[in-house]
N, C-alpha and C positions, 0 to 999 in steps of 0.2 A: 541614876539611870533615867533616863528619858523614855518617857512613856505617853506623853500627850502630844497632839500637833494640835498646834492652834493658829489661824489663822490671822495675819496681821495688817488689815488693808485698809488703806486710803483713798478714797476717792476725790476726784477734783479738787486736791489739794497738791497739785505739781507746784505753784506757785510759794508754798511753807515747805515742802521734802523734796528732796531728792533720795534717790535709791542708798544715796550714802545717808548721808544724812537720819535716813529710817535705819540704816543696817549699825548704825551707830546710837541710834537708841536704843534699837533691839538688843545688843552688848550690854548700854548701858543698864537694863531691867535683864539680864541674864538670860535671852534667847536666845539660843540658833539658830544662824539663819541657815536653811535647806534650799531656797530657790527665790531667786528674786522674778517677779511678775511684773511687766510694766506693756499696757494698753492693750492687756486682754478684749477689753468690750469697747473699751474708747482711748481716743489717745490722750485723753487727760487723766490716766489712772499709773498708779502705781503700787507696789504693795511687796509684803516677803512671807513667804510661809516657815513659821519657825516653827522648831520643838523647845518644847522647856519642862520641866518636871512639874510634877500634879502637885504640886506644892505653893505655886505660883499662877494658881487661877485666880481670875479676875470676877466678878461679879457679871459682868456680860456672859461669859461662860456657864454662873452654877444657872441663869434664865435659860439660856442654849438646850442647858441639859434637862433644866425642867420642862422644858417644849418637848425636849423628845419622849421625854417620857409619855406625858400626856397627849401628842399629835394624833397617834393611830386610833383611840377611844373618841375624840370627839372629831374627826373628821366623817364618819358615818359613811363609805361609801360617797362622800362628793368629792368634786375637784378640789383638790386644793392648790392652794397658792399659798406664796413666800412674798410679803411686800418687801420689796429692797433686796440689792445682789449683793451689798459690803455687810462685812461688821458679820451680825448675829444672823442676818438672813443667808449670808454665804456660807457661816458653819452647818446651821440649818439646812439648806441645799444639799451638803457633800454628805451629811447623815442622814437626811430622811428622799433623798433621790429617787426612795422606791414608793413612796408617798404623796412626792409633791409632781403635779400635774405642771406648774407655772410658775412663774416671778410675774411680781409685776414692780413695775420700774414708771416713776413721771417723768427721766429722761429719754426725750426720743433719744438719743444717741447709745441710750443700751436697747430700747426696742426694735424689737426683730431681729434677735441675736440670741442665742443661749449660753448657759451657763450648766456645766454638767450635763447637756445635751437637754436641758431643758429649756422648754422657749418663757423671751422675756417679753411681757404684751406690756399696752399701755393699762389701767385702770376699765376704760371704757369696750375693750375687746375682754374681759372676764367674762366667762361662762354664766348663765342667773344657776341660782342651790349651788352656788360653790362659797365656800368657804375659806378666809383670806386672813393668815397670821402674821401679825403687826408688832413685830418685837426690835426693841433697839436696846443700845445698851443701860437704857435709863428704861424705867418701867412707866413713869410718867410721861415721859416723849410718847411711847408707844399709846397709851389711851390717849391725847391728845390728838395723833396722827389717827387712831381708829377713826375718831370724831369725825374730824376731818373727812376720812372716805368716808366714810358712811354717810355724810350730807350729799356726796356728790354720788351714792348708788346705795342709797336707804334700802333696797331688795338684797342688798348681798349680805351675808354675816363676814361680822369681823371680828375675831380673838385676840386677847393681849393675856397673856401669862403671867405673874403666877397665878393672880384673877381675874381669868377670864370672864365671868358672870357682873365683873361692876360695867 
């Protein structure tokens, strides 16, 4: 029985996938594909939203899940944001919608566009006392990229999950 949808996107990687190509990977790890997506925010994106059964999550997923859990308790009442539109910030996005105030994206060519009906700023249009979740599918990419923001807006708070406090 199919019971999860999880999302399956690529970005700027038109030049490694094509539509086929993804819809034939997806086969080959046992998803269904539901809808193919190609240059929602820009025209170098492409991606499939599949279903596939709870038996077959990824490690990007159980993070996804441990964000939602924990998002509403430490956001306190501020903005919040989603760094990044693919991958772990787009599942993020479609479950916590009622939550998240912004994305924020370092490509102009997603800025000033929405996702979810949510606007995608740059970095440097974040609200200050807002609070910005930096999750990828690797947990050490994510505090690496906090770092990162944080030198270029040391006022803002940044989270990375599942510890958030290092």
């Amino acid at each position: 029985m199919r019971r999860f949808i999880q999302i399956f996107f690529f970005y700027e990687h038109c030049s490694h996938f094509t539509v086929k190509t993804l819809s034939s990977l997806a086969d080959t790890i046992d998803l269904s594909v539901l809808c193919r997506l190609e240059s929602i925010l820009a025209p170098v994106e492409i991606g499939l939203l599949c279903g596939t059964n709870i038996d077959h999550l990824g490690s990007s997923l159980d993070l996804a899940s441990l964000l939602l859990e924990k998002i509403p308790t430490l956001c306190n009442n501020k903005p919040l944001g989603v760094f990044g539109v693919g991958g772990v910030g787009m599942y993020l996005g479609s479950n916590l919608n009622m939550f998240v105030d912004f994305f924020v994206d370092d490509d102009p060519l997603k800025q000033s566009k929405s996702l979810y009906d949510i606007p995608i700023i740059s970095l440097d249009q974040v609200p200050e006392n807002s609070l910005v979740i930096v999750a990828f599918n690797n947990p050490e990419l994510s505090f690496q990229m906090r770092n990162i923001l944080l030198s270029r807006r040391p006022e803002l708070e940044f989270i990375c999950l599942p510890d958030h406090s290092e």
